[in-house]
N, C-alpha and C positions, 0 to 999 in steps of 0.2 A: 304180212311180209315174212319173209327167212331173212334167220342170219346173214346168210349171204347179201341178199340181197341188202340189206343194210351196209354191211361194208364198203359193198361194193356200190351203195344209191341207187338201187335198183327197184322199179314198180313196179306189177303187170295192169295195165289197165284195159279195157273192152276197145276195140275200134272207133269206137265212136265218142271217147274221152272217157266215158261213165270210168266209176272204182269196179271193182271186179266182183262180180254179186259169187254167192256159195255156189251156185246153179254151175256159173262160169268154170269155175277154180277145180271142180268136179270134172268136170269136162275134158279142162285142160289136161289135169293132174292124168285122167285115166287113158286120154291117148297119147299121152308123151311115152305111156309102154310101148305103144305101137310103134312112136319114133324112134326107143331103142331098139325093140327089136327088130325091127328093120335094120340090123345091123349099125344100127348108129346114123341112118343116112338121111331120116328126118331129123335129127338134132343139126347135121353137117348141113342141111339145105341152108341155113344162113348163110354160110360164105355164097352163095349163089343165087339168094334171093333180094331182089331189090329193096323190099319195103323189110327185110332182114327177120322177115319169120320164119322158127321152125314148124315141119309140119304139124305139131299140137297147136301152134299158136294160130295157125289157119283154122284149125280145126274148130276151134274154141270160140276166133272172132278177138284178139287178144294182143297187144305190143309189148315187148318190155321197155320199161323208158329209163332214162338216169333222171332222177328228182336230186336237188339241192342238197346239201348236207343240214341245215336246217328245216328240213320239210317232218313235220309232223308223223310217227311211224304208226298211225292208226290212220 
């Protein structure tokens, strides 16, 4: 997890509940360029997506969730 994500209780986990293997995280990480450059409009697609993915998190197979604030950071 990021900083962030910790402050904020943030996961990313696989679609399918799994924890997010390297494979994923690589994935993700490398097309979320794509959703900035794309002018920012894959990052924006949340406000317009149902199940509130950006396009890397399509891309990837991938949610961000809120965990507990006692939830284990590994």
């Amino acid at each position: 997890t990021t900083i962030g994500g910790i402050i904020c209780n943030l996961r990313v986990i696989r679609t399918n509940g799994q924890p997010l293997r390297y494979l994923d995280a690589l994935v993700r990480g490398l097309s979320s360029l794509f959703s900035f450059a794309a002018l920012g409009l894959g990052v924006l697609w949340i406000l317009r997506d149902p199940e509130r993915q950006s396009w890397h998190d399509k891309i990837a197979g991938t949610y961000v969730v809120t965990v507990p604030r006692s939830f284990p950071l590994l």
